[in-house]
KESE-997199 format. One line per 4 residues: number of its first residue (from 1); their letters; for each residue x, y, z of N, C-alpha, C. Coordinates in steps of 0.02 Angstrom, whole numbers. Layout:
N
NUM> A> X,Y,Z,X,Y,Z,X,Y,Z; ... .
END
This chain:
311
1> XXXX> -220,-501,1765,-212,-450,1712,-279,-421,1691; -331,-470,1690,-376,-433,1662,-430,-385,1720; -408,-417,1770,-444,-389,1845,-415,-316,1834; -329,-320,1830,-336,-258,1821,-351,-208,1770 .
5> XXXX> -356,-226,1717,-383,-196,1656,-458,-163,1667; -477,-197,1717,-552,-183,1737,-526,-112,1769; -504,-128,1831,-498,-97,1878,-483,-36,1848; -432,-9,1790,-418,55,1777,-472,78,1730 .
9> XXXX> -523,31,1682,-577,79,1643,-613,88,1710; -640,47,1752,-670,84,1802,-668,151,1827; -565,165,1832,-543,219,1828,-570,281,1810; -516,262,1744,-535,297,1688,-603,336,1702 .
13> XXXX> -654,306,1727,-735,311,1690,-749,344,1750; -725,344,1823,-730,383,1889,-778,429,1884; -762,497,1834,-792,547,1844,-855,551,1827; -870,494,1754,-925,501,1732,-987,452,1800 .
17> XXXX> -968,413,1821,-983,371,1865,-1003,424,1939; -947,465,1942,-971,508,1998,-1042,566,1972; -1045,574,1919,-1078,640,1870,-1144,592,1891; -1144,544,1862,-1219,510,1869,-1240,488,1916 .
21> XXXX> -1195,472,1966,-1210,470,2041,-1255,536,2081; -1205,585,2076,-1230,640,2087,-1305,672,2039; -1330,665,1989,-1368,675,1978,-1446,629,1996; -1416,584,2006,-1465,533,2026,-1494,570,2122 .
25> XXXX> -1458,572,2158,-1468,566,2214,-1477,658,2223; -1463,716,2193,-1486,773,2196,-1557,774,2161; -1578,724,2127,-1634,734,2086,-1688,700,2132; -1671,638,2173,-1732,620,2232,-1727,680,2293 .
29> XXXX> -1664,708,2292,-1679,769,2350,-1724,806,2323; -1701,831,2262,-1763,894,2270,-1797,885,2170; -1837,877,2178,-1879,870,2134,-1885,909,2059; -1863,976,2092,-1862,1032,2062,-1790,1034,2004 .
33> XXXX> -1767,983,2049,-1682,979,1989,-1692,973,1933; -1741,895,1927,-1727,862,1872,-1780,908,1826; -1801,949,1807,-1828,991,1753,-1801,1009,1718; -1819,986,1640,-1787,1012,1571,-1751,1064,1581 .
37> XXXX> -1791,1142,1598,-1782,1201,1606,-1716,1213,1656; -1739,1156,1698,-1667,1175,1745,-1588,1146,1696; -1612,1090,1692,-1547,1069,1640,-1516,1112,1601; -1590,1130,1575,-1562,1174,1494,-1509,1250,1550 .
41> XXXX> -1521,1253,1604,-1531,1322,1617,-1423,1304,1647; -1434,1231,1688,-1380,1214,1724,-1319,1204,1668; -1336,1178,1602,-1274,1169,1545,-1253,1257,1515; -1317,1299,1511,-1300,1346,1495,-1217,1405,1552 .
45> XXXX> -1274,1365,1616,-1209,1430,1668,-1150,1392,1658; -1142,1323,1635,-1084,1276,1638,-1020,1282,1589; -1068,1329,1546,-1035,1323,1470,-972,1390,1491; -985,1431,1537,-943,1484,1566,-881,1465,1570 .
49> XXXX> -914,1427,1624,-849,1380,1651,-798,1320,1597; -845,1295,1555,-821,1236,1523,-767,1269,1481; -790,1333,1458,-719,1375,1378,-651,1365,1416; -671,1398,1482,-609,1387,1534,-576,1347,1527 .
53> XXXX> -607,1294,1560,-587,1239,1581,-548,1201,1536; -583,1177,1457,-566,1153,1391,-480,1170,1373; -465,1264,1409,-434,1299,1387,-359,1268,1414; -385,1292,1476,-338,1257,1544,-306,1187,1540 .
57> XXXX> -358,1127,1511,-347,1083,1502,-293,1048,1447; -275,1104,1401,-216,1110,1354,-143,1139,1388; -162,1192,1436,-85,1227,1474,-88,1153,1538; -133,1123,1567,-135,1065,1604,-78,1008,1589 .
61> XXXX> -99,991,1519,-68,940,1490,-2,925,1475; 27,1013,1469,69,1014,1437,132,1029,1500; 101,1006,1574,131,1017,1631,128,1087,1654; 107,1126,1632,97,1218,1662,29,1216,1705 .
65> XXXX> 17,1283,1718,-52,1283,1746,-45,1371,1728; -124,1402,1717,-157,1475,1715,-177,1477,1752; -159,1530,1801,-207,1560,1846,-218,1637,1838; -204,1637,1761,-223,1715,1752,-300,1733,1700 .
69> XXXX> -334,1665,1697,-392,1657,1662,-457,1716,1688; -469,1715,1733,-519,1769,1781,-496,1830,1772; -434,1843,1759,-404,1913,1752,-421,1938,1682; -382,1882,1644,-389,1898,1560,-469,1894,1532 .
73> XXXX> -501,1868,1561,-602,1876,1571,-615,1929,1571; -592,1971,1624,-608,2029,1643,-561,2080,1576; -510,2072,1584,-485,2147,1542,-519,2136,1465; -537,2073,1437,-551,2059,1354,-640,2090,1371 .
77> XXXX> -664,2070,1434,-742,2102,1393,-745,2188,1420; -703,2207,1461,-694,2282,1496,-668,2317,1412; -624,2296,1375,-627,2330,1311,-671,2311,1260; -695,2249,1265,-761,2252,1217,-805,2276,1244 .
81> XXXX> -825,2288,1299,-907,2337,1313,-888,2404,1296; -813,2426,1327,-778,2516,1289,-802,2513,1220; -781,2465,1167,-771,2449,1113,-842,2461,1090; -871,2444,1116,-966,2439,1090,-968,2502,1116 .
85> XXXX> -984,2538,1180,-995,2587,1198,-972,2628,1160; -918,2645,1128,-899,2683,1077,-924,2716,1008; -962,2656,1011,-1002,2644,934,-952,2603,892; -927,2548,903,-888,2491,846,-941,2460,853 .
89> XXXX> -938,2426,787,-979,2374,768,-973,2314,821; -1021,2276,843,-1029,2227,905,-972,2161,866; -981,2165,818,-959,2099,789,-857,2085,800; -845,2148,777,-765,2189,768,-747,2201,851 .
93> XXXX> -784,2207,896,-792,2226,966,-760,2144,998; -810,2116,972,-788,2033,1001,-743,2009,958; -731,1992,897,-668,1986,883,-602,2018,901; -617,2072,917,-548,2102,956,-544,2079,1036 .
97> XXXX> -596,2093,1060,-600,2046,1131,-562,1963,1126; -550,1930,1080,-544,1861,1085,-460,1869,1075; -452,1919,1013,-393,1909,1010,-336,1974,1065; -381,2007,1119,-354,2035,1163,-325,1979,1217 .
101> XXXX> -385,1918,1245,-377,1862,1280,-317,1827,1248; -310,1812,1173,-260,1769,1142,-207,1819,1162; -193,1872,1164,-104,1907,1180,-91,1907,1251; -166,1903,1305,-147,1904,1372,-115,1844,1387 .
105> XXXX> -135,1767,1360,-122,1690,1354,-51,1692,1328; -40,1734,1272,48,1756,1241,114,1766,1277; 59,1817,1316,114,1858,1377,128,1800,1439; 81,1774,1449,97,1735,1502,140,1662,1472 .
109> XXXX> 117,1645,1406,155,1583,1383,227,1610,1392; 262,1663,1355,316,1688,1360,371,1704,1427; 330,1709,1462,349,1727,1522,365,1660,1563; 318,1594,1526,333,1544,1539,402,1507,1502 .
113> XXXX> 397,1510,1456,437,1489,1398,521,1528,1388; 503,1584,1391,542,1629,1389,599,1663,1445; 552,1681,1484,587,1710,1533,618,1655,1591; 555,1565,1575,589,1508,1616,572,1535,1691 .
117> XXXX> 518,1566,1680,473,1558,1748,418,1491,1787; 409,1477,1840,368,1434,1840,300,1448,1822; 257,1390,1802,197,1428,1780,159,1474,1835; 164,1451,1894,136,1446,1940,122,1530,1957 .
121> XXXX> 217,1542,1972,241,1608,1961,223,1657,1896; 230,1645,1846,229,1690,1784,145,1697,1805; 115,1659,1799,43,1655,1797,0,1705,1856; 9,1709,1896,34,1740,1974,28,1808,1955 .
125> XXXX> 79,1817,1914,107,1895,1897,61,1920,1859; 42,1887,1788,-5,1916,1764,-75,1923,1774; -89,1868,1825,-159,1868,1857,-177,1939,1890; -99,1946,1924,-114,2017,1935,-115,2103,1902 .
129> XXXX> -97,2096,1873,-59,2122,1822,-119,2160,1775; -142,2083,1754,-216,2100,1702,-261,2127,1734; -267,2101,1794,-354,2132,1870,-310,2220,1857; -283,2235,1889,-233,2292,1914,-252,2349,1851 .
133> XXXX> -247,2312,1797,-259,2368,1700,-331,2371,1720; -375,2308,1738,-433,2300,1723,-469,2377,1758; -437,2355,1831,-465,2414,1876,-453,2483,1859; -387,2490,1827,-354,2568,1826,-401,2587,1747 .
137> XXXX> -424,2530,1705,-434,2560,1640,-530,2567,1628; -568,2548,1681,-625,2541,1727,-630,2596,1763; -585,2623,1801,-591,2671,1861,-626,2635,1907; -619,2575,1902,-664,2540,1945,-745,2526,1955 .
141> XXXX> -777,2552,1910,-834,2567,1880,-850,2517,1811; -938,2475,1829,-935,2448,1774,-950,2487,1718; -959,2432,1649,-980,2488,1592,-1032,2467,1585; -1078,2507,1567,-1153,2469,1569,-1192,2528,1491 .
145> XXXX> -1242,2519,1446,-1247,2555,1414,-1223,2518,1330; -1254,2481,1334,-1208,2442,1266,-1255,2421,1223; -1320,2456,1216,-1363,2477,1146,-1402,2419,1144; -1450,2395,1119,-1485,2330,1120,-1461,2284,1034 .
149> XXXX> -1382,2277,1017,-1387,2240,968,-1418,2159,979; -1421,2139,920,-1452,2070,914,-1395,2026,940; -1346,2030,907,-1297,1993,897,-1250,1992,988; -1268,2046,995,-1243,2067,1079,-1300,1995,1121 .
153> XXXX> -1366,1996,1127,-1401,1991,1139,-1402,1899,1129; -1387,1883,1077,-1376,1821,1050,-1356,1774,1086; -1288,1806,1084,-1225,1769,1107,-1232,1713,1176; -1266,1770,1226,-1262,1752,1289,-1323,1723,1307 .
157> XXXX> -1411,1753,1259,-1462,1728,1295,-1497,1708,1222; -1469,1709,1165,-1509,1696,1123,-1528,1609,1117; -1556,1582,1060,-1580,1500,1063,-1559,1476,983; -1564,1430,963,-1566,1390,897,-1615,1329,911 .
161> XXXX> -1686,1330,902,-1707,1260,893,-1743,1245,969; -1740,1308,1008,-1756,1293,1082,-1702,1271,1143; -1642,1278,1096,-1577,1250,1148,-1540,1331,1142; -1532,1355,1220,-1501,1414,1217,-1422,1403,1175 .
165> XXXX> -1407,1449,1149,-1342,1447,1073,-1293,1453,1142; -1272,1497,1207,-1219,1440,1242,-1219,1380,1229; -1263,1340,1235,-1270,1258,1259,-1222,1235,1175; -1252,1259,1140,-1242,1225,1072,-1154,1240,1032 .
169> XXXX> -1150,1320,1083,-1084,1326,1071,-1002,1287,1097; -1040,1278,1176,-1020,1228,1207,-1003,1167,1167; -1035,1122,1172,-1033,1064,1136,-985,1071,1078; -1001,1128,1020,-952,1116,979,-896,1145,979 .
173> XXXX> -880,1179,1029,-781,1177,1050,-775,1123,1077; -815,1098,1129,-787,1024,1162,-768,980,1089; -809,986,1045,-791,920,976,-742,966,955; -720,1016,937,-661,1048,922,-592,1010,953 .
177> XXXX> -608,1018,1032,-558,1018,1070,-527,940,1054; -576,905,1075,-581,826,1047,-543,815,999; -560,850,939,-551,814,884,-436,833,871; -432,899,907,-373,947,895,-330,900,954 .
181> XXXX> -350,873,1006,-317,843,1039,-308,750,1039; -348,747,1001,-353,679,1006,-310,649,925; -341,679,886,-326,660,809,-268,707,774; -244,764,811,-188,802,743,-123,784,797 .
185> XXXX> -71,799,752,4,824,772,13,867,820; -33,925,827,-7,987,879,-38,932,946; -100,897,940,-128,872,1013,-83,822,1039; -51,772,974,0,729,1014,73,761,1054 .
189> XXXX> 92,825,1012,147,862,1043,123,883,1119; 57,891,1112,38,927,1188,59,878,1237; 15,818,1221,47,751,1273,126,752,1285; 157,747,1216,229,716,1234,239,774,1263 .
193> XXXX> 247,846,1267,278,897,1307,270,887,1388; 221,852,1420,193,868,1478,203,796,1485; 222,723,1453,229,665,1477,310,667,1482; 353,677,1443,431,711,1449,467,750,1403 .
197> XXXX> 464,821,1432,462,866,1377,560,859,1369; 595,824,1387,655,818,1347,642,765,1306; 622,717,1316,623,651,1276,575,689,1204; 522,728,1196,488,772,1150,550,812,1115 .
201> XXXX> 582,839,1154,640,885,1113,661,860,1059; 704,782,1097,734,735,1079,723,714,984; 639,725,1010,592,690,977,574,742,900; 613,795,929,581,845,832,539,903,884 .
205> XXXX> 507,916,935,444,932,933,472,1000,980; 450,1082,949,463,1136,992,428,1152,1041; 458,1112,1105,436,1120,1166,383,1214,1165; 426,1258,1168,409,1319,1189,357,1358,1125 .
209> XXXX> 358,1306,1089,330,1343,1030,231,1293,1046; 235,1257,1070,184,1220,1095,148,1262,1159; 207,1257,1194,163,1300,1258,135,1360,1258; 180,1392,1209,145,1454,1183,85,1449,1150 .
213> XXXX> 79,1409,1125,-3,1412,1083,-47,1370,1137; -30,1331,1178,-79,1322,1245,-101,1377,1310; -55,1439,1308,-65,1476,1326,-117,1526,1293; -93,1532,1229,-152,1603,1197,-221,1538,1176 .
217> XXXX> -198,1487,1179,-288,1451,1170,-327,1462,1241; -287,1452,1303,-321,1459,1360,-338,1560,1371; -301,1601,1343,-328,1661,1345,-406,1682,1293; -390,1641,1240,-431,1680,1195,-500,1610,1224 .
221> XXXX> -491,1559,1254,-543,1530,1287,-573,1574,1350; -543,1599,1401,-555,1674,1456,-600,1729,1416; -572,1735,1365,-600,1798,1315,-666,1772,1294; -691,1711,1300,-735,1693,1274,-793,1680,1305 .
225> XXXX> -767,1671,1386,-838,1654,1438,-829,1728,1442; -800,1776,1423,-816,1843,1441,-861,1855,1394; -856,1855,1337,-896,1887,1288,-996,1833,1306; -996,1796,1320,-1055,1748,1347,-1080,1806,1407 .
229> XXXX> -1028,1817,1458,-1060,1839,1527,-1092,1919,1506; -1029,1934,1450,-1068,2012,1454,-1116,2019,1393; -1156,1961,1349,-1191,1976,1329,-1269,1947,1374; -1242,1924,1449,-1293,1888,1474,-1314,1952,1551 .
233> XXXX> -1262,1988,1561,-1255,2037,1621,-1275,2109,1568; -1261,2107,1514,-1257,2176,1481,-1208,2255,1502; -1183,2221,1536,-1115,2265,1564,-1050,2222,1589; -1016,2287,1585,-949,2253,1597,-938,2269,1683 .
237> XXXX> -899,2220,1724,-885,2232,1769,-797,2216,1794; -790,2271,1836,-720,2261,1840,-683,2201,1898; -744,2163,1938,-734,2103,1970,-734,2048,1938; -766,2055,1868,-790,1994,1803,-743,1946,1821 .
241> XXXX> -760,1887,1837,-696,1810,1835,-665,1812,1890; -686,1840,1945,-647,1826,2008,-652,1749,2030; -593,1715,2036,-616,1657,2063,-622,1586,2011; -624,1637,1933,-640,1580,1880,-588,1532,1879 .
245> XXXX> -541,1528,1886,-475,1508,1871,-459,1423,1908; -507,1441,2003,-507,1389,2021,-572,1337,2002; -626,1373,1988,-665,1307,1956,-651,1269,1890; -603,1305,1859,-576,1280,1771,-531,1212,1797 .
249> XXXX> -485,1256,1858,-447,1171,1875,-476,1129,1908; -544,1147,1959,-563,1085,1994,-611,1051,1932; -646,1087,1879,-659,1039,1827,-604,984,1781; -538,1003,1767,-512,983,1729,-481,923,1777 .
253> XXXX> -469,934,1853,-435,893,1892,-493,827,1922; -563,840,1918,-594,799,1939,-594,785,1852; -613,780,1813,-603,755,1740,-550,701,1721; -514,711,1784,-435,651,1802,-393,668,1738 .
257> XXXX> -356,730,1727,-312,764,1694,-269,759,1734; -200,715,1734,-155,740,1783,-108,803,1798; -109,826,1878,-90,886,1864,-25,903,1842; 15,841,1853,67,826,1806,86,834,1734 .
261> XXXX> 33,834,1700,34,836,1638,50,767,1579; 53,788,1540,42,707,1498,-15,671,1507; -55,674,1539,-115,619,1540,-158,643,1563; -240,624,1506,-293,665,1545,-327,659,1463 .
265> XXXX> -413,667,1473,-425,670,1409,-488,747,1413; -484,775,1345,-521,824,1364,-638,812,1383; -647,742,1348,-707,730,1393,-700,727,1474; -654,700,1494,-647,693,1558,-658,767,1595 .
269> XXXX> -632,827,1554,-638,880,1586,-720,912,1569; -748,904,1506,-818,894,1501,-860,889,1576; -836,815,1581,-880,782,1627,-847,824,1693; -810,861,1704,-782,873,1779,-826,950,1758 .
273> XXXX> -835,990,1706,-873,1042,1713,-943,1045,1726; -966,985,1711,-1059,963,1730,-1045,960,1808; -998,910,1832,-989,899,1919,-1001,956,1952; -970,1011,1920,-954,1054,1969,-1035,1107,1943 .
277> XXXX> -1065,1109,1892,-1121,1158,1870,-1195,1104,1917; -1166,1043,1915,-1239,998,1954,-1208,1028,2027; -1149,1006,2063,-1152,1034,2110,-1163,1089,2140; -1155,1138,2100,-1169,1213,2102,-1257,1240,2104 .
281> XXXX> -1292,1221,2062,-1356,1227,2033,-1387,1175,2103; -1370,1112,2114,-1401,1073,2182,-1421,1076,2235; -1350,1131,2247,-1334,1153,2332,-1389,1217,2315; -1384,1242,2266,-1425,1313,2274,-1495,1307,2279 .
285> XXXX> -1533,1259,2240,-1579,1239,2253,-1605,1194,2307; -1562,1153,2348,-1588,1167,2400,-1583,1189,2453; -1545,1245,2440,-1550,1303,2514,-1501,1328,2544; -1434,1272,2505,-1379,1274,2553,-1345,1344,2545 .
289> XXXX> -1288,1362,2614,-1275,1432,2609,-1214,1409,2549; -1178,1477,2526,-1138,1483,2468,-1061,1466,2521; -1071,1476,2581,-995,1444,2640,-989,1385,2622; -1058,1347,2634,-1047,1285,2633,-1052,1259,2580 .
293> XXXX> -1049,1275,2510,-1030,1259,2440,-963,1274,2442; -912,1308,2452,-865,1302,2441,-831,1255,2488; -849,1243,2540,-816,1189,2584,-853,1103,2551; -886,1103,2520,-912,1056,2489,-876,1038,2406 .
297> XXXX> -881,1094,2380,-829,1098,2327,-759,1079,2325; -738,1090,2377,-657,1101,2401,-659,1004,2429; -694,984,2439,-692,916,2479,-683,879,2407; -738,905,2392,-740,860,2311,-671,858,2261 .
301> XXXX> -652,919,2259,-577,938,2232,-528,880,2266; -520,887,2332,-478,855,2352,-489,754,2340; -537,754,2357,-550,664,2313,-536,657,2254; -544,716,2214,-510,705,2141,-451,701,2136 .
305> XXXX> -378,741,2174,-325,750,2163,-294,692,2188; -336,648,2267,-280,597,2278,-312,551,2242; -372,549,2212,-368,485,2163,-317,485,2129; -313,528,2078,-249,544,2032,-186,534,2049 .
309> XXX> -149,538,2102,-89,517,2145,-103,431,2149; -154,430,2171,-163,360,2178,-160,333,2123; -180,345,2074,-183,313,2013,-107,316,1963 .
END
């Protein structure tokens, strides 16, 4: 009994165990890793990915999956750079950007909930759906031209204390996320929906009224590595988040979130967003082509998923 008790915190602890593995042995490769500057530089591009991921890790749980996150990226900062370009205030620009991401996350919860689509499918639709506005309301053309505010400027490259304000913003949605999933009522409903969402019914708890708010948290999370990228690019582009969608799940899935749902904790997805920003930042530094990062990426993904089966 207690051998195995071992055996599953071992588990449990996998990812962090792989995180420090991997940093250890990219840091005797190349020298150049282990620098403050690089750190500071590797949590900052991570934090892109991590809003995602955090986001995902709530529609994860609850047995769904988004794959319309890269889409809804793109259309929330394509109207906040219009929005600034216009002359609105930068501040009113990004608050409407967040809560543009929160109705794209709506539409797709609904479509889940509602219409009794699979996520897979509903998600599918609007992935396309949102790229398709992005392009037609773009002309395909980025927006570039978006005035030198402070607050523009901030967001994406500004500091507090010498720690770029990504890094710091990061961290405190992760204790957000933590605290909303671990300690209230809506985080335990998330579990029971995605561990057995009839036995939850059963139980008092509105299945569809849950998924819906895991959906517009994972949009207005999309809306949020957007508003980071375009205060770090200074334009909007109409390719913005291509692709984001699959590093949010290979973080949340090496984080050992099952893709099942019901089980999974949101540090775990933390630690699966460093995996994938050390692996990313590693390979680049030392030389490797961007082919063979994704075939390296994709290997890694897959050791995460049959652990999880296995487990």
């Amino acid at each position: 009994m207690e051998s195995n008790k071992l055996i599953n915190k071992i588990q449990d602890l996998g990812a962090l165990i792989a995180l420090i593995g991997l940093v250890l042995v990219i840091s005797i490769i190349s020298p150049q890793f282990r620098t403050i500057d690089n750190f500071l530089s590797l949590v900052r591009q991570s934090s892109i990915n991590g809003f995602i991921a955090f986001g995902m890790t709530c529609v994860i749980l609850t047995g769904g999956i988004d794959l319309s996150v890269g889409s809804t990226l793109a259309l929330s900062t394509a109207f906040c750079a219009s929005f600034i370009k216009g002359g609105m205030p930068v501040g009113i620009a990004m608050i409407l950007a967040l809560l543009i991401g929160v109705g794209c996350g709506l539409v797709s919860g609904t479509l889940v909930t509602k219409g009794r689509l699979q996520p897979f499918i509903a998600t599918l639709i609007t992935m396309t759906v949102y790229r398709g506005i992005t392009m037609i309301f773009m002309d395909g053309k980025p927006i570039s031209g978006l005035g030198d505010s402070f607050l523009l400027k901030f967001v994406g490259k500004g500091s507090l204390f010498g720690i770029p304000f990504p890094v710091i913003l990061f961290v405190l949605v992760f204790l957000l996320f933590f605290f909303v999933l671990q300690k209230t009522v809506f985080g335990r409903r998330v579990y029971a929906t995605g561990s057995n969402a009839e036995s939850a019914k059963l139980s008092g708890v509105n299945i569809n009224k849950t998924k819906l708010i895991t959906y517009a948290i994972s949009g207005g999370m999309a809306a949020l590595s957007g508003l980071i990228l375009l205060s770090r690019l200074a334009s909007a582009q109409p390719t913005l988040g291509n692709g984001y969608e699959l590093d949010a799940i290979a973080s949340v899935a090496l984080g050992g979130t099952s893709m099942n749902g019901g089980r999974g904790r949101i540090w775990g997805t933390f630690v699966g967003v460093l995996i994938i920003a050390v692996l990313n930042n590693g390979l680049n530094i030392m030389g490797v082509s961007s082919y063979y990062q994704s075939v390296v990426k994709g290997i890694v993904i897959l050791i995460a998923v049959l652990s999880d089966r296995k487990r």
